[in-house]
C-alpha positions in Angstrom: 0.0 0.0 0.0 1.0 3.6 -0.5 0.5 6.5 1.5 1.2 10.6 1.4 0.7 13.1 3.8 1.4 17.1 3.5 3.4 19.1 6.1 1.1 20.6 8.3 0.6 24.5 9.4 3.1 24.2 12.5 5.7 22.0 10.5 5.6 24.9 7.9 4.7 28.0 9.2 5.6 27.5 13.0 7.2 31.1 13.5 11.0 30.8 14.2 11.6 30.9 17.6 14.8 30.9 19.9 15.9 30.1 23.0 18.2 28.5 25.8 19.4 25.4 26.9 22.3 23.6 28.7 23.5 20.7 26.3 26.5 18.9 26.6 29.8 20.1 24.2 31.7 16.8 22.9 34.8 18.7 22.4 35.0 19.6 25.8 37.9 18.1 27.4 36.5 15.4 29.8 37.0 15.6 33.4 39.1 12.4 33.7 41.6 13.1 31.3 42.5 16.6 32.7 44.5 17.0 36.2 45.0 20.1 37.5 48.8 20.2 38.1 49.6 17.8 35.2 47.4 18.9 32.2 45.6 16.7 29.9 46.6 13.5 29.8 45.6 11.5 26.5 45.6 7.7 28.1 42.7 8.9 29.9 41.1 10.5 27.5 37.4 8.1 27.0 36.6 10.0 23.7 37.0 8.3 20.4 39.6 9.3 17.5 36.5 10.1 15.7 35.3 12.6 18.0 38.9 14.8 18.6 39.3 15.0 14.5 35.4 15.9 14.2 36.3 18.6 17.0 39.9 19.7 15.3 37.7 20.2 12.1 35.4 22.5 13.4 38.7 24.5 14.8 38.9 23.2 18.4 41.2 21.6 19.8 40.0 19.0 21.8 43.0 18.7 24.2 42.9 22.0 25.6 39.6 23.4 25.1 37.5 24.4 28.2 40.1 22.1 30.6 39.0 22.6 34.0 35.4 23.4 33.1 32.2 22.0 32.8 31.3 20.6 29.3 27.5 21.5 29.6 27.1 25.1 29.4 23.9 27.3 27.5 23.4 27.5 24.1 21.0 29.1 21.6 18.6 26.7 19.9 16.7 27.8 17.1 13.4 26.0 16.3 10.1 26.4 13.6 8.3 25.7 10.5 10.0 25.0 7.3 8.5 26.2 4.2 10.9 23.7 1.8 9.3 20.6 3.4 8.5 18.1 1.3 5.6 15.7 1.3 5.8 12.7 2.9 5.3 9.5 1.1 5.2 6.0 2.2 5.0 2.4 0.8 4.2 -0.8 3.3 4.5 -4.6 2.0 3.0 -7.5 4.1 2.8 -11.1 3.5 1.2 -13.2 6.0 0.2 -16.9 6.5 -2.4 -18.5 8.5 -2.9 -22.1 9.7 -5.9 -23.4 11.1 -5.7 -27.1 12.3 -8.4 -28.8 10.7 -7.5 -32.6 12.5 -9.0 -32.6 16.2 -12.9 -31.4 17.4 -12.0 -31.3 20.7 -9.8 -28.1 20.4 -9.4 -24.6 17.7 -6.1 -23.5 16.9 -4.9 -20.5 15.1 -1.9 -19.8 13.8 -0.5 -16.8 12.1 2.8 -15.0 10.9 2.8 -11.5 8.9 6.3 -10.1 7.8 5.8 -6.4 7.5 7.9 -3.5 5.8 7.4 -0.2 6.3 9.1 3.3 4.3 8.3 6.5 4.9 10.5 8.5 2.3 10.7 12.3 3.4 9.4 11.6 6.8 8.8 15.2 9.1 10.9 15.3 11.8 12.1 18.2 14.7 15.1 16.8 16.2 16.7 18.1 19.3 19.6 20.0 19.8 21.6 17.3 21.4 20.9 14.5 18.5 22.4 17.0 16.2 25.5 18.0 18.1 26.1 14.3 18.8 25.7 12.9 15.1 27.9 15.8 14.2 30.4 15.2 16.3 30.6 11.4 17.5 28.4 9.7 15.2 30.1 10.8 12.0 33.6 10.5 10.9 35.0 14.1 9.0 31.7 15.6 9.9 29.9 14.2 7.3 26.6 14.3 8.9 24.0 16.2 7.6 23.9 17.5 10.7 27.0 19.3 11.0 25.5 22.5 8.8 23.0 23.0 12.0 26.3 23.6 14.4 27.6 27.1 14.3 30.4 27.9 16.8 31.8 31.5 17.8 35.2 32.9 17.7 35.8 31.1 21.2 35.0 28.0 19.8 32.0 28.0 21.9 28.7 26.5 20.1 26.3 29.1 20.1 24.0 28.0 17.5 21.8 25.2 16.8 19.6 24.9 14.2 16.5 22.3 15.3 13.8 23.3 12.8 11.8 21.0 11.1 13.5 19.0 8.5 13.2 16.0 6.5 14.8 12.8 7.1 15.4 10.8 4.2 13.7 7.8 4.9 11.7 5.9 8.2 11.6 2.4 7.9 10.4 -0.6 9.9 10.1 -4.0 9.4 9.4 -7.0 11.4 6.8 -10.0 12.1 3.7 -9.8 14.0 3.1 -13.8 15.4 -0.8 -15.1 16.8 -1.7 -17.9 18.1 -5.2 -18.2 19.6 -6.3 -21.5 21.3 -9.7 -22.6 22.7 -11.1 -25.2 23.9 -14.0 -27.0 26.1 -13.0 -28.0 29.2 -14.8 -30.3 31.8 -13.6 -30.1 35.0 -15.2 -30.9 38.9 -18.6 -31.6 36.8 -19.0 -28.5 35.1 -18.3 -26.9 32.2 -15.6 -24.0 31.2 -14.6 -22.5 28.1 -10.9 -21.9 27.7 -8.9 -19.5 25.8 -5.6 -18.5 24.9 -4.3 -15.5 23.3 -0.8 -15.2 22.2 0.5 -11.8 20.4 4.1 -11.5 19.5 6.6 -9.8 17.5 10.1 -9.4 16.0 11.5 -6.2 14.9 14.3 -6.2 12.1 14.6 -2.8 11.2 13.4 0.5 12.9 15.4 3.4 12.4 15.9 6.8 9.6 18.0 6.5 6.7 20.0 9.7 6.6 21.9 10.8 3.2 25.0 13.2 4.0 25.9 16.1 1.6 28.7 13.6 -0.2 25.6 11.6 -1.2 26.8 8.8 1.5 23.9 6.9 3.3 23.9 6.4 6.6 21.0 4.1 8.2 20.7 4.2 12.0 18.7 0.8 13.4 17.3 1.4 16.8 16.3 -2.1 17.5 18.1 -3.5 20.5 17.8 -0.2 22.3 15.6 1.3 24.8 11.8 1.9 23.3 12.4 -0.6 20.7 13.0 -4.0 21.5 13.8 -7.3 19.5 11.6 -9.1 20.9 8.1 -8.0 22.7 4.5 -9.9 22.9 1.4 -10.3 25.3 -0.1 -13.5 26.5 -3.3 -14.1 27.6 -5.1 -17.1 29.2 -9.4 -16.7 29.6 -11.1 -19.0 31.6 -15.2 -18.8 31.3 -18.2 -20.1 33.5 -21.7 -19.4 32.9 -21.1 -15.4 33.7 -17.7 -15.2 35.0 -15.1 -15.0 33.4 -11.7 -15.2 34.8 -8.1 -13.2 32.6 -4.5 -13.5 33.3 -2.3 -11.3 31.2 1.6 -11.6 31.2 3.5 -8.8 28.9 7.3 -9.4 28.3 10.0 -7.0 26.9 13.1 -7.9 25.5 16.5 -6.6 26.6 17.2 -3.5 25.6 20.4 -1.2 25.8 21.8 2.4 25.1 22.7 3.3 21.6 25.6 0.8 21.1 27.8 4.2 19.5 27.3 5.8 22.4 28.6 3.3 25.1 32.0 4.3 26.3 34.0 2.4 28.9 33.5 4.7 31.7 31.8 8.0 31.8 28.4 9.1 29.8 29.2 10.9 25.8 30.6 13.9 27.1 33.2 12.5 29.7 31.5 13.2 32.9 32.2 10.4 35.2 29.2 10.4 37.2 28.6 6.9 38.4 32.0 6.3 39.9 35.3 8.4 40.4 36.6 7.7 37.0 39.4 6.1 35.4 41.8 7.3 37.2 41.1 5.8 40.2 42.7 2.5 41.5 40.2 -0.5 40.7 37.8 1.0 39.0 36.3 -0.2 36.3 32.8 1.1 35.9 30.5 3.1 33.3 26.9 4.4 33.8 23.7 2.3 33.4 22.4 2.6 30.1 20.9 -1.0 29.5 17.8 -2.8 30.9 17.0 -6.7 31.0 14.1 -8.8 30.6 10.9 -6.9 31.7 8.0 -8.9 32.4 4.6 -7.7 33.6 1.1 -9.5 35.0 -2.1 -8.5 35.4 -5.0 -10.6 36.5 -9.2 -9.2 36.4 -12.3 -11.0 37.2 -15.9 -10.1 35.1 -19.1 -10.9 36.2 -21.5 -10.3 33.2 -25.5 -10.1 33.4 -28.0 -9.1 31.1 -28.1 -5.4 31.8 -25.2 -5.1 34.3 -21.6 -6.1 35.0 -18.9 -6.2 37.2 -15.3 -6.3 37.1 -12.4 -6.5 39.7 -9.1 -6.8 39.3 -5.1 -5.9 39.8 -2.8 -4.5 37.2 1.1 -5.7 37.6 0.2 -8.5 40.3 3.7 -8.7 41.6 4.8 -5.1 42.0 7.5 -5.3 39.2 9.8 -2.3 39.9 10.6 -0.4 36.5 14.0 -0.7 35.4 16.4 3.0 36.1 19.0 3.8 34.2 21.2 6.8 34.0 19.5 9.8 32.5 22.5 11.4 30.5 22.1 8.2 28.1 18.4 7.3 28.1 15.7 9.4 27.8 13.9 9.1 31.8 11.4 10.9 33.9 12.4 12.2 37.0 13.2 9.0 38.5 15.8 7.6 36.0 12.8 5.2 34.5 12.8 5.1 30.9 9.9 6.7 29.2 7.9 6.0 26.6 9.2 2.5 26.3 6.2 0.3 28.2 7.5 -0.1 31.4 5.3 0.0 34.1 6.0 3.5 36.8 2.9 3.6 39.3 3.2 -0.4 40.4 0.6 -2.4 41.5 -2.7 -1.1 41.2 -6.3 -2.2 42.4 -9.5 -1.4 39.9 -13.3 -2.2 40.4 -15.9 -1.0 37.9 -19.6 -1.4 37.6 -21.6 -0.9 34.4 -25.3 -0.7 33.6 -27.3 -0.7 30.5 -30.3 1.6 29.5 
């Protein structure tokens, strides 16, 4: 199938706007590689090659710059519409296959598999200030992202400019397979009759990430699966058990390991240097880096309905066992206030008690 969608009246005519923000300077020379009495000192210096050449070729020198200082500071972000936005167009295949045993009376099964692929050429995007400083700078060898044009520094080196209107990434893709499986069957059990079901809904992600093409014309496509909000491997399973008018559901939801952005995992401090989580690399056994990876999540919820003709109850608990969200550290994960990753299904309020009563009229 094909699809197309205009820019709308903020993504084009959004009036341009500026402001301040901290955001953290690559270049910067971390804290752990500079001493006080001694000066920089390269073998602890956490940045990659990449990173100091990127810096040398915007005119800083990343061994001296800022030494001593903090490398957050304020800088100038400019955001708004874009009137050379293009359209957006996409095109999604899918190819599916469905089996329904045909051999037993006593029992229905479904199965079902469905590869999807997903484009979306020209997708509409407003990226932040930091993505563009950090695929300028570390992401990108000879600053050959696209990116880098958005960067402005002044005659101090300091960045004092970044561009974070509304632009157009290349292309959006995702691809993956969605897996069902739906069982159900009579059962007999104690003399009486129940009605059993199960409901399994899984999937496997390939590819979900933007295609970005430099000014050279060289692609550059960055896969997000594997990291935090987008895992390998997710699903939902569901077991119903029916009598008369009840009707009994337990629901498990499970997340795959997830991690930080492999390019930005260093061996002991966050992107910029800043070694938060321990004293640094410089100190005598240890080896330690900040949290940016989660494992396993899994989540159940159980719910009881009692169903009438006109009226119905239900009762029930979400997460059953009080599963504590994963925390990671905020300078490489997007988090809340309480270094819990957001957006990314984990479950923040814990367990929690509901009752509702309906009627019909």
């Amino acid at each position: 199938g094909t699809s197309f969608r205009a820019p709308n009246l903020r993504e084009s005519f959004l009036a341009g706007q500026t402001g301040f923000n901290t955001l953290n300077d690559p270049c910067v020379v971390p804290d752990a590689a500079f001493d006080p009495i001694n000066g920089y000192d390269p073998t602890l210096d956490p940045r990659d090659a990449i990173v100091l050449d990127n810096c040398r070729a915007q005119g800083v020198d990343p061994t001296s710059f800022r030494a001593g200082l903090n490398s957050s500071y304020s800088v100038e972000i400019r955001s708004g519409g874009a009137l050379d936005l293009k359209d957006e167009k996409s095109t999604s295949y899918t190819a599916g296959i469905v089996i329904k045993q045909p051999w037993f009376d006593a029992f229905d099964l479904n199965l079902s598999a469905t590869y999807y692929h997903i484009g979306v050429r020209n997708s509409i995007a407003e990226p932040s200030a930091q993505f563009i400083i950090n695929d300028c700078l570390v992401n990108k060898a000879n600053l050959s992202s696209a990116f880098c044009s958005r960067l402005t520094r002044d005659s101090a080196g300091l960045i004092d400019l970044v561009d974070a209107a509304f632009i157009n990434i290349n292309r959006d893709t995702a691809s993956g397979v969605d897996f069902n499986l739906l069982y159900q069957q009579d059962v007999k059990l104690f003399k009486r009759n129940f009605d059993l079901t199960v409901d399994v809904n899984a999937n496997w992600q390939d590819k979900r990430g933007i295609l970005i093409v430099d000014d050279n014309g060289n692609p550059d496509f960055d896969n997000n699966v594997g990291e935090v909000g987008t895992p390998e491997f997710s699903g939902r399973a569901s077991v119903f058990i029916g009598y008369e008018d009840w009707r009994l559901n337990w629901s498990t939801r499970f997340i795959d390991k997830v991690s930080q952005d492999p390019e930005f995992v260093d061996p002991f401090s966050d992107i910029t240097g800043s070694s938060d989580t321990c004293g640094g690399p410089n100190e005598p056994g240890v080896t330690c880096r900040d949290v940016g990876f989660v494992g396993t999540y899994w989540r159940h919820d159980v719910s009881l309905r009692y169903e009438a003709d006109t009226w119905s109850v239900l009762v029930g608990a979400r997460n059953v066992f009080d599963r504590k969200p994963p925390q990671v550290d905020g300078s490489e994960v997007l988090t809340n206030g309480g270094n819990v990753p957001i957006g990314a299904g984990y479950d923040i309020v814990g367990r929690t008690f509901f009752f509702n009563v309906s009627k019909k009229f």
